[in-house]
BAFI-579887 format. One record per residue (C-alpha): residue number from 1; z, x, y; residue in one letter. Coordinates in nm, 4 decimals, m for minus. Each point is the difference from the previous one (the first is absolute). Layout:
N
   i        Z        X        Y aa
 NUM        Z        X        Y  a
...
This chain:
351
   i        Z        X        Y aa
   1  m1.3498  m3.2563  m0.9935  x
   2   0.3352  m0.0207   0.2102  x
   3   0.0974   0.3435   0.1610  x
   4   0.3047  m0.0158  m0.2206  x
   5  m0.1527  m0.0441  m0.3528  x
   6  m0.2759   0.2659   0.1229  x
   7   0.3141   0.3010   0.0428  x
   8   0.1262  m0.1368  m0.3365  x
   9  m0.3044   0.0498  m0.1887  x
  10  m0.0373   0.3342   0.1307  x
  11   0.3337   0.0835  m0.0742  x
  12  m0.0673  m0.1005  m0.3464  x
  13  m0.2782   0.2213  m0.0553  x
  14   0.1979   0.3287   0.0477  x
  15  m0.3284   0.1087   0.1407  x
  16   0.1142  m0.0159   0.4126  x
  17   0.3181   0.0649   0.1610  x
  18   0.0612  m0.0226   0.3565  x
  19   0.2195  m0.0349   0.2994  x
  20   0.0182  m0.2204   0.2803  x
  21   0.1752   0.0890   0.3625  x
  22  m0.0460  m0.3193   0.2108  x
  23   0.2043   0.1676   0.3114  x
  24  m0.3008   0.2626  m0.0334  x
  25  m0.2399  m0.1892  m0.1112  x
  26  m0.0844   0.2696  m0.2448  x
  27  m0.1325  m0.1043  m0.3535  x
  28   0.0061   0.2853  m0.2444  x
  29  m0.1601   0.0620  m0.3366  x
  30   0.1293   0.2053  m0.2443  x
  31  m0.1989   0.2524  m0.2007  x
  32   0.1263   0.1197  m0.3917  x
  33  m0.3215   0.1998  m0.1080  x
  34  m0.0458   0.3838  m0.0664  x
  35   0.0739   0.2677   0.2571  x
  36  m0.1649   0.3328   0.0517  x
  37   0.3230   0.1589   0.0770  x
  38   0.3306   0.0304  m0.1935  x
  39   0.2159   0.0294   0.2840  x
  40   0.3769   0.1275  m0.0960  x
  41   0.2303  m0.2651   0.1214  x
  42  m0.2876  m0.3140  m0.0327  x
  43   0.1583  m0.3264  m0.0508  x
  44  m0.2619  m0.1858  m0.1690  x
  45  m0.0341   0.3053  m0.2230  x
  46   0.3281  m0.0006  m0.1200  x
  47   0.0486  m0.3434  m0.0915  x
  48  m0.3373  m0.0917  m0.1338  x
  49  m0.1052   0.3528  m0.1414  x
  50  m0.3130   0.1206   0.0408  x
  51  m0.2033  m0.2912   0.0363  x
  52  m0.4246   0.0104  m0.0765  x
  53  m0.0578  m0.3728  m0.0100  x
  54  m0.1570  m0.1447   0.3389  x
  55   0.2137  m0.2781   0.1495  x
  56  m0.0717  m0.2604   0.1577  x
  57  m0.2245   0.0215  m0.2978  x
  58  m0.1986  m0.3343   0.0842  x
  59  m0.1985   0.0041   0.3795  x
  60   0.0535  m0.3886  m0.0314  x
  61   0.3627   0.0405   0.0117  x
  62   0.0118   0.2244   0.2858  x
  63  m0.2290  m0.2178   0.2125  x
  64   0.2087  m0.3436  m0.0537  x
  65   0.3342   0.2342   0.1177  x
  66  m0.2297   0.0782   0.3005  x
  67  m0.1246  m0.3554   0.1021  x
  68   0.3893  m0.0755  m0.0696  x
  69   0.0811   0.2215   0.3015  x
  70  m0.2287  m0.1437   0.2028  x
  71   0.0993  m0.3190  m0.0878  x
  72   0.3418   0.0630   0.1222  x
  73  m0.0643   0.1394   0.3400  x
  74   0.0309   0.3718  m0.0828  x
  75  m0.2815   0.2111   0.2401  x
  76   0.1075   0.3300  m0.1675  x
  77   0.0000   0.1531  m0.3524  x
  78   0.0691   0.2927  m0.1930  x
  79  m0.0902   0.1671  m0.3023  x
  80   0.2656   0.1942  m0.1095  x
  81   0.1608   0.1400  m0.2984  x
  82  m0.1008   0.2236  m0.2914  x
  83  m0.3302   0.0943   0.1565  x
  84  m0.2258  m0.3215   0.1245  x
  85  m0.2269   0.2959   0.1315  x
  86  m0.1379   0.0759  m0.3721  x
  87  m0.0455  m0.3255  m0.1142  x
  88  m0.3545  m0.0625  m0.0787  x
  89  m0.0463  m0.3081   0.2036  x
  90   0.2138   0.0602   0.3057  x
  91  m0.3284  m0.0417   0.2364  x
  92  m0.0463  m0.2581  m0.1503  x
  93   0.3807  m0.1445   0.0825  x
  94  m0.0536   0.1188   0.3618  x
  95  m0.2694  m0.2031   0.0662  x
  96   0.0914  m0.3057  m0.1121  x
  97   0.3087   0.0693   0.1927  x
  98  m0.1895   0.0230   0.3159  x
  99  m0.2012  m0.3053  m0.0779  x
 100   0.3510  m0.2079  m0.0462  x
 101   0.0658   0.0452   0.3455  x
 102   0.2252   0.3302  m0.0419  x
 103   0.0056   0.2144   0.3010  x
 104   0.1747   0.2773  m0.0985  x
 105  m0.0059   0.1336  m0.3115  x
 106   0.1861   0.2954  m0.1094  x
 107  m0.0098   0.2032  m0.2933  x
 108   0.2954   0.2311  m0.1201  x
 109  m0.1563   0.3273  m0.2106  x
 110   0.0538   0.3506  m0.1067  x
 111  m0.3068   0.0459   0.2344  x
 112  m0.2063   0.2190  m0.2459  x
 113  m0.3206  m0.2097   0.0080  x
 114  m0.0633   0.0437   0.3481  x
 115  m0.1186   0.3217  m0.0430  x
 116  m0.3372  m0.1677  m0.0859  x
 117  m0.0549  m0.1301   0.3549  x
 118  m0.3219  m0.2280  m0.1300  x
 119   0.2554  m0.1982  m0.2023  x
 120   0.2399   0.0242   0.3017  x
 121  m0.2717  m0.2219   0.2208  x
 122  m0.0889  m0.2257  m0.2711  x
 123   0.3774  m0.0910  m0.0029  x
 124   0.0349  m0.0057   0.4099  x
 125  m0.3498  m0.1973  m0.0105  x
 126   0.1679  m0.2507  m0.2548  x
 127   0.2754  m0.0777   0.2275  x
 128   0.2784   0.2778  m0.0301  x
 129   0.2157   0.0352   0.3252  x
 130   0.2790   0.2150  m0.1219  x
 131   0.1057   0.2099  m0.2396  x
 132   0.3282   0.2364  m0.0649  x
 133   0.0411   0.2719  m0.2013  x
 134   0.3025   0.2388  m0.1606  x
 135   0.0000   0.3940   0.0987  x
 136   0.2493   0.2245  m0.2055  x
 137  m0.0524   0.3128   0.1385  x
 138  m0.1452   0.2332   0.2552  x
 139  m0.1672   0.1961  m0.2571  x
 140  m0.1907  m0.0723  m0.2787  x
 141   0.2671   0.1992  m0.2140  x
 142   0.2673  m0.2675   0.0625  x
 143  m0.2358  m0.3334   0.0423  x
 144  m0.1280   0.0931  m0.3297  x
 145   0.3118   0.0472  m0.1921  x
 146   0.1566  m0.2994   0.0629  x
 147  m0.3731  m0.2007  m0.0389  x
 148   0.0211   0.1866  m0.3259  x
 149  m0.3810  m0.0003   0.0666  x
 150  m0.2144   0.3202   0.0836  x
 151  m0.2123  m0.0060   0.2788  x
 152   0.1428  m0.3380   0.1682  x
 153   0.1157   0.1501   0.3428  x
 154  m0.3570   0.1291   0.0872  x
 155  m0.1087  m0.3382  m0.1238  x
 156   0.2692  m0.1901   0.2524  x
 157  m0.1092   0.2282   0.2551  x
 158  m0.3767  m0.0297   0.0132  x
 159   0.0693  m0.3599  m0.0197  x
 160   0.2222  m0.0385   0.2798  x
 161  m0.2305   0.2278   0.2169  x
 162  m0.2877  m0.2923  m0.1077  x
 163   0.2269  m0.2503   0.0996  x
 164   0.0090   0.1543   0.3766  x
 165  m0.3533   0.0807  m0.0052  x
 166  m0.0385  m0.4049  m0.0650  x
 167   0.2595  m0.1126   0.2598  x
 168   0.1635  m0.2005  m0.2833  x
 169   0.4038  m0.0775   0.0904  x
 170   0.1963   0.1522  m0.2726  x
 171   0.3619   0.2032  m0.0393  x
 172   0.1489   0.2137  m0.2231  x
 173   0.3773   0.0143  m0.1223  x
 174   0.2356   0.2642  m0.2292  x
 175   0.1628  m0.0879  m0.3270  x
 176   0.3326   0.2395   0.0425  x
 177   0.0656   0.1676  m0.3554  x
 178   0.1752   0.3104  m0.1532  x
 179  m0.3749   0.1519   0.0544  x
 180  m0.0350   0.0045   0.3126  x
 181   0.3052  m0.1000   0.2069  x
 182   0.0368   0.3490   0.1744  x
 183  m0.3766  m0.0452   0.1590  x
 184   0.0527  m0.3028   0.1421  x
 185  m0.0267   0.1923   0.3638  x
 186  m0.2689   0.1431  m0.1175  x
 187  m0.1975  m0.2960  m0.1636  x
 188   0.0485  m0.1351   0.3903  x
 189  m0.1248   0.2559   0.1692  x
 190  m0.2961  m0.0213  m0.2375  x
 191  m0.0615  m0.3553   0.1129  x
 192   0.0657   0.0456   0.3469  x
 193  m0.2398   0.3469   0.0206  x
 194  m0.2939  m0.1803  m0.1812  x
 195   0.0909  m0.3127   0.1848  x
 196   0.0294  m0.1794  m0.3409  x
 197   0.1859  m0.3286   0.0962  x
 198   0.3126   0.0199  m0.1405  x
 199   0.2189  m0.3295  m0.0591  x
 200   0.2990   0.0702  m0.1325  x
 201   0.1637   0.1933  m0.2933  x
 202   0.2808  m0.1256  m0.2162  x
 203   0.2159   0.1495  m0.3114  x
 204  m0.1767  m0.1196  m0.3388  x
 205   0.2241  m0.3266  m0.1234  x
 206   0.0773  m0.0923  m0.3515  x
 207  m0.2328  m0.1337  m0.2336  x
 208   0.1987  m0.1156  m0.2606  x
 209   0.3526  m0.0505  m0.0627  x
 210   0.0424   0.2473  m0.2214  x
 211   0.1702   0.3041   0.1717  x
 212  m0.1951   0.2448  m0.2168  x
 213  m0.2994  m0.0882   0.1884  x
 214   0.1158   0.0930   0.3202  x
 215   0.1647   0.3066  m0.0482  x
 216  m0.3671   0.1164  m0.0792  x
 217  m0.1109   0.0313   0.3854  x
 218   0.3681  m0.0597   0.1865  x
 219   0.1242   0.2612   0.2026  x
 220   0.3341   0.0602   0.2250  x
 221  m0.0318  m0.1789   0.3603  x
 222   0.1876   0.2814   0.1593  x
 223  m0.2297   0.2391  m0.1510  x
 224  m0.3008  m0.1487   0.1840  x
 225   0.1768   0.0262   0.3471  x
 226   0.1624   0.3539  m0.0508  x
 227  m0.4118   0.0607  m0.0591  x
 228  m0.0837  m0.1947   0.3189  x
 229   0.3362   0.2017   0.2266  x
 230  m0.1704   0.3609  m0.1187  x
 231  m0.3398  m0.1100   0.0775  x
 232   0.0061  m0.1958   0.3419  x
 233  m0.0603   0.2952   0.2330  x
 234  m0.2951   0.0546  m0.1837  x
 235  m0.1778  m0.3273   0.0834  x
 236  m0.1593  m0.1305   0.2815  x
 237   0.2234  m0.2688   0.2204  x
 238  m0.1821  m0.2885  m0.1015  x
 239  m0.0138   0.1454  m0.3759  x
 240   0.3683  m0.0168   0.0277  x
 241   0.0466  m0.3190   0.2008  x
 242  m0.1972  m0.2121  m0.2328  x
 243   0.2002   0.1579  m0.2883  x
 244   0.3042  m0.0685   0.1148  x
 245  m0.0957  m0.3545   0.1103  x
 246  m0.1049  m0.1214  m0.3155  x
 247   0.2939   0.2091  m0.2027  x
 248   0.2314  m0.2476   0.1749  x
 249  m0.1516  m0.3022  m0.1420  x
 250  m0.0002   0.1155  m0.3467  x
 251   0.2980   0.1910  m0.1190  x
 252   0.3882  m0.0002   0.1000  x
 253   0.1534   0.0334   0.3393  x
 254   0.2597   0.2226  m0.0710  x
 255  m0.2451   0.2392  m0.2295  x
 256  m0.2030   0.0674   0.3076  x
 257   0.2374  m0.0169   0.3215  x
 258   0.2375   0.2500  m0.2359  x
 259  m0.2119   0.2287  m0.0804  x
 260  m0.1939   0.0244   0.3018  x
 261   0.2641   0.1205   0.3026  x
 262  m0.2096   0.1731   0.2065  x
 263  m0.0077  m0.0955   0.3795  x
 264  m0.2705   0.2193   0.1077  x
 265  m0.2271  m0.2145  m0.2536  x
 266   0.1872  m0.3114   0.1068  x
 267  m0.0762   0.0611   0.3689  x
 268  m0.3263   0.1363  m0.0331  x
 269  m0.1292  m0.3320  m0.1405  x
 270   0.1727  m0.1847   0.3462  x
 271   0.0975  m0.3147  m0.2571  x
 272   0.3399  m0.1417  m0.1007  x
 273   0.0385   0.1170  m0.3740  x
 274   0.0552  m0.3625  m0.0837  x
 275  m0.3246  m0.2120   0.1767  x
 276   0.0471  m0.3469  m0.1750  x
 277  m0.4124  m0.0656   0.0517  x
 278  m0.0854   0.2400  m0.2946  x
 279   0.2698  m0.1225  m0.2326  x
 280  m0.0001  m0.2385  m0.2928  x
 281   0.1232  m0.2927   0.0546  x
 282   0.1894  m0.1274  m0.2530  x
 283   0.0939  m0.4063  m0.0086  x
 284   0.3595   0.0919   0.0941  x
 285  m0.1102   0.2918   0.3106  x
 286   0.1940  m0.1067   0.2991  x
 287  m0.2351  m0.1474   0.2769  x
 288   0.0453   0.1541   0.3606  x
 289  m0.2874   0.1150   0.2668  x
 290   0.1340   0.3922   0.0485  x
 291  m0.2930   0.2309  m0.0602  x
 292   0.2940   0.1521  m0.2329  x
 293   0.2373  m0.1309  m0.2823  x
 294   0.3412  m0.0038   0.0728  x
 295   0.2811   0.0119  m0.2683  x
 296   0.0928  m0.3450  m0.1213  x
 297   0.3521  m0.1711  m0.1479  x
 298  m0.2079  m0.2423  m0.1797  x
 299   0.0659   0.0074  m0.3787  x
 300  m0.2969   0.1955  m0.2040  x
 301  m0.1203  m0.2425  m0.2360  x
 302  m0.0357   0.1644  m0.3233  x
 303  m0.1705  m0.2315  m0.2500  x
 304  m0.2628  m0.0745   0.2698  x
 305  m0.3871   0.1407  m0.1319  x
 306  m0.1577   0.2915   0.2516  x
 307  m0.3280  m0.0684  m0.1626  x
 308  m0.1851  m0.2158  m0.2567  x
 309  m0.0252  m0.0227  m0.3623  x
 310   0.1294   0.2895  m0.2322  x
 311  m0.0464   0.2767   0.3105  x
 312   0.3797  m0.1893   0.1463  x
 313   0.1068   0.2619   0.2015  x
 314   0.4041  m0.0282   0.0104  x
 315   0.3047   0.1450   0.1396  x
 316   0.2486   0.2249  m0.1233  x
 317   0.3548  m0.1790  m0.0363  x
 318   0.1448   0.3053   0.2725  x
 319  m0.2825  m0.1740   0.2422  x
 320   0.2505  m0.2595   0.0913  x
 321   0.1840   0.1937   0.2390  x
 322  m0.3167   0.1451   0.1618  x
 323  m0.0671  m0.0959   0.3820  x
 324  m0.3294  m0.0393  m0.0731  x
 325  m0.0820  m0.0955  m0.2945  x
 326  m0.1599  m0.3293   0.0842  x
 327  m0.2734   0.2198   0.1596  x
 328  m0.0603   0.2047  m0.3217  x
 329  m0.2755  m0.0557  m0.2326  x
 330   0.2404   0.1192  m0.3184  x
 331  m0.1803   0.1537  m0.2780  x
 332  m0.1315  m0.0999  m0.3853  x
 333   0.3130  m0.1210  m0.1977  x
 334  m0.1914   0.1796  m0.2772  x
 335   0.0734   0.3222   0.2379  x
 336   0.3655  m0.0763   0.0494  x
 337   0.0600  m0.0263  m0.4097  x
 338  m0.1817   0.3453  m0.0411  x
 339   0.1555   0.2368   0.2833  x
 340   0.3135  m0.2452   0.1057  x
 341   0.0702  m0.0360   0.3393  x
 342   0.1231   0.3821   0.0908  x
 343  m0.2889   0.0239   0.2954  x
 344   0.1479  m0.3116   0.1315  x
 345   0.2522   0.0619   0.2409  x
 346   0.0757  m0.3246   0.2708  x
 347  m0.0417   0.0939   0.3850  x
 348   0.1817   0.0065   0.2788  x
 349   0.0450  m0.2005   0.2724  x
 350  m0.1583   0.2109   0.2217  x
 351  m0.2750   0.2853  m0.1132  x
């Protein structure tokens, strides 16, 4: 059977979705079975309701998607989705993984069944290299309200501590939401104290197109920083560094440089406010080889995707006349239609 009519008959099935990133050479299965938690802002949960049926429902089907990633060239896969972690033949999917050639396989989960550290080696002895895991909270108050799940933050955590006991690579990242937005120093000092690897953190996107959805677990941008400007003295340097680092990447310029005046912070960090190497980089971003972004003349490109699929990230039509708004990650159109564009306010030339 031709790798071509092999994809279409799995397609056909409805049994196996997947995703294919040849400039990674990642290969990545897609998981729509049941999930021990009910987590607030879940995607998956929201458009497919609460699912109990166990798909991929047929092994068979999973293993020719498999052998099709091999057959392409891919050396890594991942199990991701609505929990691969509680499917009941996951080893099973590891293994033959390995045995296809893949070298690293990684495995995206709510992390709750690594508490039991004998199933944690069976999965590392099948062939598991990696695995990455959400955190919601510092406390088991705020992880568990937004997990809508009793009892999962002591779960997360026992697992993660087997995970370093086993020397197996993993990271952990933050959903942003109305929950928990004004711990997000907090939730990083957590990480950093326990030395719990933690990736990155991002504000929860849209699930569906329907505005009603989002306004569930949305909060105000501005709100977030004014939490993060109270706060900062309060948190180690490289607490705060990291924060601020990543807060670039992932919500509007001119929400963060306005809010955030102070020069004693500024000059404690000894970095240009603006370092182009932790920015996104949209299509459009204006090349140079400064260690910081200069303002630009070039004309913002509106129309022009941030991001994929239905998280777009967009600009606000007063972005055109911002200096630096082909550095600027935008936010959710979803977000913009909700709140407006009031936070959004274009910068100067010089900050």
């Amino acid at each position: 059977m031709s790798k071509k009519s092999l994809a279409n008959e799995m397609m056909d099935t409805g049994d196996v979705m997947w995703h294919e990133d040849f400039n990674k050479k990642e290969f990545s299965l897609l998981f729509r079975n049941s999930c021990s938690n009910s987590c607030t802002f879940c995607t998956t949960r929201i458009v497919n309701g609460s699912m109990k049926n166990i798909l991929p429902e047929k092994k068979e089907h999973v293993f020719a998607a498999i052998r099709l990633g091999a057959s392409k060239g891919f050396n890594k896969i991942k199990f991701i989705a609505f929990e691969p972690l509680e499917h009941p033949s996951i080893v099973d999917f590891i293994t033959y993984s390995k045995n296809f050639g893949f070298s690293n396989i990684e495995l995206w989960t709510n992390g709750k069944k690594f508490r039991d550290s004998n199933f944690l080696k069976k999965l590392i002895n099948s062939g598991l290299t990696k695995v990455k895991m959400p955190i919601f909270g510092h406390k088991k108050e705020i992880h568990d309200s937004i997990s809508q799940t009793p009892g999962s933050f002591d779960d997360l955590i026992q697992g993660l501590d087997n995970l370093k006991k086993f020397k197996l690579k993993y990271s952990v990242h933050m959903a942003i939401v109305k929950e928990n937005y004004p711990y997000l120093l907090d939730v990083v000092d957590f990480c950093y104290t326990n030395k719990y690897l933690l990736e990155w953190f991002n504000i929860a996107a849209p699930s569906t197109t329907d505005k009603r959805d989002y306004k569930k677990y949305i909060f105000h941008i501005s709100d977030m920083v004014e939490e993060f400007n109270i706060k900062k003295y309060n948190f180690k340097k490289k607490v705060l560094k990291f924060t601020f680092i990543k807060l670039k990447t992932i919500i509007p310029l001119c929400i963060l440089v306005n809010l955030i005046k102070d020069k004693l912070f500024r000059k404690r960090f000894q970095f240009p406010y603006l370092q182009l190497d932790y920015f996104f980089d949209p299509q459009n971003a204006v090349k140079n080889n400064s260690s910081t972004i200069n303002p630009t003349n070039k004309k913002i490109d509106l129309s022009l995707p941030r991001s994929g699929d239905l998280k777009n990230r967009a600009l606000s039509k007063k972005c055109i006349n911002c200096k630096y708004g082909n550095y600027c990650s935008g936010i959710y159109q979803q977000y913009i239609d909700i709140f407006g564009d009031d936070e959004l306010n274009p910068l100067p030339t010089r900050l």
